[in-house]
C-alpha positions as CSV (number, residue, x, y, z in Angstrom):
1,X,124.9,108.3,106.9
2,X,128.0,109.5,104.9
3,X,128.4,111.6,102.1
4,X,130.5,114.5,101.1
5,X,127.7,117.3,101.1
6,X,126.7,115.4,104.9
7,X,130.1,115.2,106.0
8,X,130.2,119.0,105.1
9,X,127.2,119.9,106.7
10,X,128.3,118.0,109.6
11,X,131.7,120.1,110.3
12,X,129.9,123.2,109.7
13,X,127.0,122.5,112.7
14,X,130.3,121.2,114.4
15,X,132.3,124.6,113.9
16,X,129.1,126.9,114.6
17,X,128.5,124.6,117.8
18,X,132.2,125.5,118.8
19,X,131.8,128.8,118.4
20,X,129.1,129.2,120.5
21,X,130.4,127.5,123.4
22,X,133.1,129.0,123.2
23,X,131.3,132.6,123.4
24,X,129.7,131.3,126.3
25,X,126.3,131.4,124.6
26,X,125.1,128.5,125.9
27,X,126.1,125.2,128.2
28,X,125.4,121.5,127.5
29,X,122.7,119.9,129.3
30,X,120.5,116.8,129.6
31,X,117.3,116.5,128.0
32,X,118.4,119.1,126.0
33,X,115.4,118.8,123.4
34,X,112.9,118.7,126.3
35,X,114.2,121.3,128.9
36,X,116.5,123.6,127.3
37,X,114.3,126.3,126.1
38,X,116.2,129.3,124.3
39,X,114.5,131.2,122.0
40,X,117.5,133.0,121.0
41,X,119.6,130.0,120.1
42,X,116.8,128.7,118.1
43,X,116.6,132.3,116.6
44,X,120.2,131.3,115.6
45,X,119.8,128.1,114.0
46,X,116.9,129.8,111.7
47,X,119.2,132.2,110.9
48,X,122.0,129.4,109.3
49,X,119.1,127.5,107.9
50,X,118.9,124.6,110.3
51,X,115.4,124.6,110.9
52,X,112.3,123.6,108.6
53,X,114.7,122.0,106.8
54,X,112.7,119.8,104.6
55,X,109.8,122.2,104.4
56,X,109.6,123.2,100.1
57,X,110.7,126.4,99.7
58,X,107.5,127.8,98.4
59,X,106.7,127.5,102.2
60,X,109.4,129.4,103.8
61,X,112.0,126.2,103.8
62,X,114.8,125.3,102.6
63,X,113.6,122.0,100.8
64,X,116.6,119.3,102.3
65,X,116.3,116.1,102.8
66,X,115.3,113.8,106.3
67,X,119.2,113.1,106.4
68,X,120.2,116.6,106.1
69,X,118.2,117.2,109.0
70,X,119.4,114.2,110.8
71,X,122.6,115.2,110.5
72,X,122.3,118.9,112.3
73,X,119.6,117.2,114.9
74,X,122.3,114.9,115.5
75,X,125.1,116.9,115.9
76,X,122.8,119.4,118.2
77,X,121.6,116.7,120.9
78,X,124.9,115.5,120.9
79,X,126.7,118.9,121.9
80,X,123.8,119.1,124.8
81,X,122.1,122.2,122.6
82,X,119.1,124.1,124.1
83,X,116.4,123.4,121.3
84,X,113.5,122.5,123.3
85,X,112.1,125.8,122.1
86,X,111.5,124.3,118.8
87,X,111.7,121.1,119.1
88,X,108.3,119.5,118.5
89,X,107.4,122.3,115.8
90,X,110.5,121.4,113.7
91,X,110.6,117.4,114.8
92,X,106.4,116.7,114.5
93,X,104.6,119.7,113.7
94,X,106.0,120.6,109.8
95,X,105.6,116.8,108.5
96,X,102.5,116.7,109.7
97,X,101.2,119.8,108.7
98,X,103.1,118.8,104.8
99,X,101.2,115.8,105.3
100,X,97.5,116.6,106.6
101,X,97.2,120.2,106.4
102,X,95.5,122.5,104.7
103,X,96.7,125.2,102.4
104,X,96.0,127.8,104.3
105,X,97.5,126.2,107.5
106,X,100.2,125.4,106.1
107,X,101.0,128.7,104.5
108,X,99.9,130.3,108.2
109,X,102.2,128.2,110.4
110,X,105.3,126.7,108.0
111,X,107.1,130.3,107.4
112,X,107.1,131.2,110.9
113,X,108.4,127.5,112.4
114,X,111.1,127.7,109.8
115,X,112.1,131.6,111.1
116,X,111.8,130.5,114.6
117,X,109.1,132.2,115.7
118,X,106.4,129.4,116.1
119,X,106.3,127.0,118.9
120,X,104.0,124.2,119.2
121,X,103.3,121.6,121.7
122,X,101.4,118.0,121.4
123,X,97.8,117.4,122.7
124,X,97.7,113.2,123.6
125,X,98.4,112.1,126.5
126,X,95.1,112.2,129.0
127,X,94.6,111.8,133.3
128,X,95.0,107.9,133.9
129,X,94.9,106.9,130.4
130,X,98.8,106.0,130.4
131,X,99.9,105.2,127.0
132,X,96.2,104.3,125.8
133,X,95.3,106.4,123.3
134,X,92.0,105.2,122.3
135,X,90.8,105.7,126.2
136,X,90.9,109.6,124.7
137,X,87.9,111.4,126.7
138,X,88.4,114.8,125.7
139,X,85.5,115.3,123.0
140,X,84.9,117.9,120.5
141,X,81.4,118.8,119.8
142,X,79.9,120.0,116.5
143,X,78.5,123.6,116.4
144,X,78.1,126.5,114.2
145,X,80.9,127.2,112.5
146,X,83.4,124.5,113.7
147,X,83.8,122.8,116.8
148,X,83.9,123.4,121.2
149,X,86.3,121.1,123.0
150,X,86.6,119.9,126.0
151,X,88.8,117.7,128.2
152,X,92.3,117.6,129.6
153,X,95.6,116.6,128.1
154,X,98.4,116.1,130.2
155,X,102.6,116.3,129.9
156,X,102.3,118.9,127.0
157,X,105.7,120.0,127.2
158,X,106.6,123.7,126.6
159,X,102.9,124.1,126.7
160,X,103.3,127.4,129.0
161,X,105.3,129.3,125.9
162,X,104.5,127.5,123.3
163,X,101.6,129.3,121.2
164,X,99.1,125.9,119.7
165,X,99.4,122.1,120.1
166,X,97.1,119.9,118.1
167,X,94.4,118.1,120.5
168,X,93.3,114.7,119.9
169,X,89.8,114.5,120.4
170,X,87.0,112.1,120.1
171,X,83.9,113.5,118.2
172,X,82.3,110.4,117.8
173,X,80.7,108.1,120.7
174,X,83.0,104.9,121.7
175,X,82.6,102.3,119.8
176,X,83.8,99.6,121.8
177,X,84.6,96.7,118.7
178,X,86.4,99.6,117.4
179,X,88.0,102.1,120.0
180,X,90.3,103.9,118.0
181,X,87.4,105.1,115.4
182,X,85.8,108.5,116.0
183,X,89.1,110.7,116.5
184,X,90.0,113.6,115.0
185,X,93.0,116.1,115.1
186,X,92.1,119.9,115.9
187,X,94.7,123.2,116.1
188,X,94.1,124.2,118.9
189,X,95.5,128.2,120.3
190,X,97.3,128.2,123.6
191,X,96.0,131.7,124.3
192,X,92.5,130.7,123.4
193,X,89.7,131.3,126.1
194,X,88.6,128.4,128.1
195,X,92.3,127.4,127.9
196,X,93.7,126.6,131.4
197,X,97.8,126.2,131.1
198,X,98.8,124.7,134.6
199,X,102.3,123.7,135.3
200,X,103.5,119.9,136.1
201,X,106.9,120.6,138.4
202,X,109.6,117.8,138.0
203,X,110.6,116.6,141.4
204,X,114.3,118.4,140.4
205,X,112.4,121.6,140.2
206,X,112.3,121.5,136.7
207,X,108.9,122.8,134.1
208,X,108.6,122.0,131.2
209,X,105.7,119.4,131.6
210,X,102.1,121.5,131.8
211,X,98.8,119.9,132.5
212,X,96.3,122.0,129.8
213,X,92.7,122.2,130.6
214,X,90.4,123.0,127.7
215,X,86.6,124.1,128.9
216,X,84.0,124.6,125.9
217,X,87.1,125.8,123.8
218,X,85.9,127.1,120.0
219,X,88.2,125.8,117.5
220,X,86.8,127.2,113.8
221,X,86.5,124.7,111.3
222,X,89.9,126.1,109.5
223,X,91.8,125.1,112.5
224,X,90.8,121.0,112.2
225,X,93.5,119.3,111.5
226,X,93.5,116.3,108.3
227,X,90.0,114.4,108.2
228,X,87.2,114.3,110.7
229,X,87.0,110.4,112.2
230,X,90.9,109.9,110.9
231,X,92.6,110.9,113.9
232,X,94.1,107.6,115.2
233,X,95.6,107.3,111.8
234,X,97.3,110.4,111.6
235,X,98.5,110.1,115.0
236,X,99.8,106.8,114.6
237,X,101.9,108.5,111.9
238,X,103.3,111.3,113.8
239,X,104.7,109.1,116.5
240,X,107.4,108.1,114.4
241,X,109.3,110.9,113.7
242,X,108.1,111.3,117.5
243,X,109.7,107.8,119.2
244,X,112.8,107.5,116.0
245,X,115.1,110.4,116.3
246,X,118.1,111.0,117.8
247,X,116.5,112.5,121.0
248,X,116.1,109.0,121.6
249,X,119.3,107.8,122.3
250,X,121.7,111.2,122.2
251,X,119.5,112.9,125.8
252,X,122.6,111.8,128.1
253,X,125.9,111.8,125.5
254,X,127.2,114.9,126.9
255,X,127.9,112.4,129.8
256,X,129.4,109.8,127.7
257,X,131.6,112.1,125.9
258,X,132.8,113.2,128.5
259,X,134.0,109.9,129.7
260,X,135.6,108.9,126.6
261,X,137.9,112.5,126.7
262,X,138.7,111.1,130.0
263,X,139.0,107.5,129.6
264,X,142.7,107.0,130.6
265,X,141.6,108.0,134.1
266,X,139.3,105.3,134.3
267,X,139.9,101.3,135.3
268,X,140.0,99.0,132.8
269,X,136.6,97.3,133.4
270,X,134.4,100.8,132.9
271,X,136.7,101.2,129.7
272,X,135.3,97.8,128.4
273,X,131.6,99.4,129.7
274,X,132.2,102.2,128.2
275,X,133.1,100.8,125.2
276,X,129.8,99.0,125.1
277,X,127.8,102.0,125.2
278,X,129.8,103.7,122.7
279,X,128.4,100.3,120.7
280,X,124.9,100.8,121.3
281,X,124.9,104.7,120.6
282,X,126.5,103.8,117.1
283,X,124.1,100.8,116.5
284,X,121.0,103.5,117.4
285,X,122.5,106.3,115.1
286,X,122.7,103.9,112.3
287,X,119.1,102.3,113.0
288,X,117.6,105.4,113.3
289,X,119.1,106.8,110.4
290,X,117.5,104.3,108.3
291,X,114.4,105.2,109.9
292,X,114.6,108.5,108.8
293,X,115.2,107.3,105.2
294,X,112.3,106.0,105.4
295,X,110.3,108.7,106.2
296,X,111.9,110.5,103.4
297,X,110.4,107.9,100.9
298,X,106.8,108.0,102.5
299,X,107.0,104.8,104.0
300,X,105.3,104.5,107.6
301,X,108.3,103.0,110.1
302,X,105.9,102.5,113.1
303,X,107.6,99.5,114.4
304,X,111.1,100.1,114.1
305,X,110.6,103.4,114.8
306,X,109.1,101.7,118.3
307,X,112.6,99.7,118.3
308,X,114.7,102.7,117.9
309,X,112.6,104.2,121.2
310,X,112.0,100.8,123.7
311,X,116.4,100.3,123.0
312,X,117.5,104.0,123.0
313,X,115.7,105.1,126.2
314,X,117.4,102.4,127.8
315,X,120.8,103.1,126.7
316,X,119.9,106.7,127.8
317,X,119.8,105.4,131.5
318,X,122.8,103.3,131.2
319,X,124.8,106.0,130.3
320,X,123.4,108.2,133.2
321,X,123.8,105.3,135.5
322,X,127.6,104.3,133.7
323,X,128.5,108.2,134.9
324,X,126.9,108.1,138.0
325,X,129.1,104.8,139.2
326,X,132.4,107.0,137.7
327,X,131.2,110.2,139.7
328,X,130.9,108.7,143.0
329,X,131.2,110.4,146.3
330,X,134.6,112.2,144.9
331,X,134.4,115.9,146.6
332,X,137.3,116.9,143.7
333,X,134.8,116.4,141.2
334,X,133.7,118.9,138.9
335,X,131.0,121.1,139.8
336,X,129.1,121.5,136.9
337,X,130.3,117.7,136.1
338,X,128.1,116.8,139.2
339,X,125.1,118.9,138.4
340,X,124.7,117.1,134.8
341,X,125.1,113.6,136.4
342,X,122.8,114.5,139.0
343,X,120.6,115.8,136.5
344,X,120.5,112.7,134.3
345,X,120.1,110.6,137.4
346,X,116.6,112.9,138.6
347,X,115.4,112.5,134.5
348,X,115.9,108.6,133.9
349,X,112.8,107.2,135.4
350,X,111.4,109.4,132.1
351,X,113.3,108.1,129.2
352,X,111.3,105.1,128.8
353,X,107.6,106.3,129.7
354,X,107.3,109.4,127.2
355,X,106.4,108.9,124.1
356,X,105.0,105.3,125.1
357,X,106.2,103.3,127.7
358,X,108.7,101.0,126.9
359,X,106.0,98.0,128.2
360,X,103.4,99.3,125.5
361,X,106.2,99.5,122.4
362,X,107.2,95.8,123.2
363,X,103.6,95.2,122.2
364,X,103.8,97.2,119.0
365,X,107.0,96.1,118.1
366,X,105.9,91.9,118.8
367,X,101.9,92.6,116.7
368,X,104.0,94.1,114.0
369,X,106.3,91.2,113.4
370,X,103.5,89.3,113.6
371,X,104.0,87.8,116.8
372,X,101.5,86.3,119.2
């Protein structure tokens, strides 16, 4: 993805990026798109125009391209960032809502994700229903004036600040020669009565996880979201800009950037593996840079959006294991050094279960090429 006005762009997220660490305003972490919440920085980024970037200006935006905004993504995850804050908003939320919402939706909720001021979170995953969607039991029942849901969704991130997610629900009875018909998509307020925020705590300490529990919540027929019954399609559609970005392969290259500044302190044989994962990363940028073109021409990239996700997550964990075996037992080491190896380390066992386990993608990835 080259390109003089990209090539610009990217020296001026580069330069900003700069300046901020250098004022101390933030420091590079893992998982920075999933656990580095700061409001303020993503105040920031509104503020240069680096978020709802391809949101028509007639909606607050600023009416770029995918690439544009592949290219400040990029450069944001690979600096360590905190943009967790706005993360699924900017990333899911805004395409979807181009794509399925309604006017008034989108005129409600598009200005205030471009100024930074609306977070969302994502209502799929279920209690023991692993990757299945279709095993969805949370239901939404018809009554006057629009609909009361029930059920539980877990691993919402940001959930506990964030202020909606969009539930999947099923509203029709299983069908079980057709599991995946009878959902539908609802907007759903995190403030609402009969909603139950409960934090999920990482075994590192960390939240950003939530279990939500939703008891006989009204949801008014403005707030459903695309079609009634048309839910597994739209979802379907939102996991690829969900599994194909960056935050993909880019959650651990603070650690391999680091290693590559100080390669000439390392043996020969972890320059040659470090060279290798330099290889991958650059394979997954340009692989999920043409996914991204596709999204911009309306095309739906499920499967190698699944590629991009099953390959990146594991380079994600070789590079946190790659720093890990450089790190060793060495008391010298850097402090903070330490802490983000340790911190990929406690994460890895992650990378490759959200947004679909690895396992399930190799299954989309061999039905889509047609293989049995």
């Amino acid at each position: 993805m080259t390109g003089p006005h990209l090539d610009q762009l990217r020296a001026e997220v580069r330069g900003f990026l700069a300046d901020q660490l250098a004022a101390g305003t933030f420091t590079p972490s893992i998982d920075s798109w999933l656990c580095g919440w700061d409001e303020s920085f993503t105040a920031s980024l509104a503020n240069q125009g680096w978020l709802g970037m391809t949101v028509p200006v007639h909606y607050g935006g600023h009416g770029r391209s995918f690439q544009e905004r592949f290219v400040v993504t990029e450069e944001l995850l690979a600096a360590g960032a905190p943009v967790a804050a706005h993360w699924i908003a900017d990333r899911q939320i805004v395409p979807s809502l181009l794509k399925y919402g309604t006017e008034e939706q989108k005129s409600e909720f598009l200005p205030r994700i471009v100024a930074g001021k609306c977070f969302f979170g994502i209502g799929m995953s279920e209690p023991d229903s692993g990757s299945d969607l279709a095993s969805v039991r949370t239901r939404a029942v018809r009554v006057d004036g629009g609909w009361s849901i029930t059920g539980t969704k877990v691993w919402t991130s940001g959930a506990h600040r964030a202020h909606a997610f969009i539930v999947l629900a099923r509203t029709e009875p299983v069908d079980p020669s057709h599991r995946h018909a009878g959902l539908s998509q609802f907007i759903v307020d995190l403030g609402a009565p009969g909603v139950d925020v409960r934090p999920i705590i990482s075994m590192n300490g960390g939240h950003h996880f939530n279990e939500v529990v939703l008891d006989e919540v009204f949801i008014p027929d403005a707030r459903v979201f695309g079609e009634i019954g048309r839910g597994w399609t739209q979802v379907t559609s939102e996991l690829s800009f969900e599994r194909s970005g960056p935050e993909r392969f880019l959650s651990t290259f603070p650690l391999l950037a680091h290693s590559v500044e100080h390669s000439v302190e390392q043996v020969k044989s972890a320059d040659r593996e470090m060279g290798r994962l330099v290889a991958r990363v650059a394979g997954l940028h340009h692989m999920s840079t043409a996914v991204a073109g596709a999204l911009e021409r309306g095309e739906n990239p499920d499967v190698p959006a699944a590629v991009v996700k099953v390959l990146g997550t594991t380079v994600e964990g070789d590079i946190a294991d790659f720093a890990d075996r450089q790190t060793g037992d060495d008391a010298a080491t850097d402090a903070e050094w330490t802490h983000l190896v340790a911190t990929a380390v406690d994460q890895r066992p992650g990378f490759t279960l959200r947004g679909g386990t690895n396992e399930v993608l190799r299954g989309v990835i061999a039905r889509g090429l047609g293989m049995r």
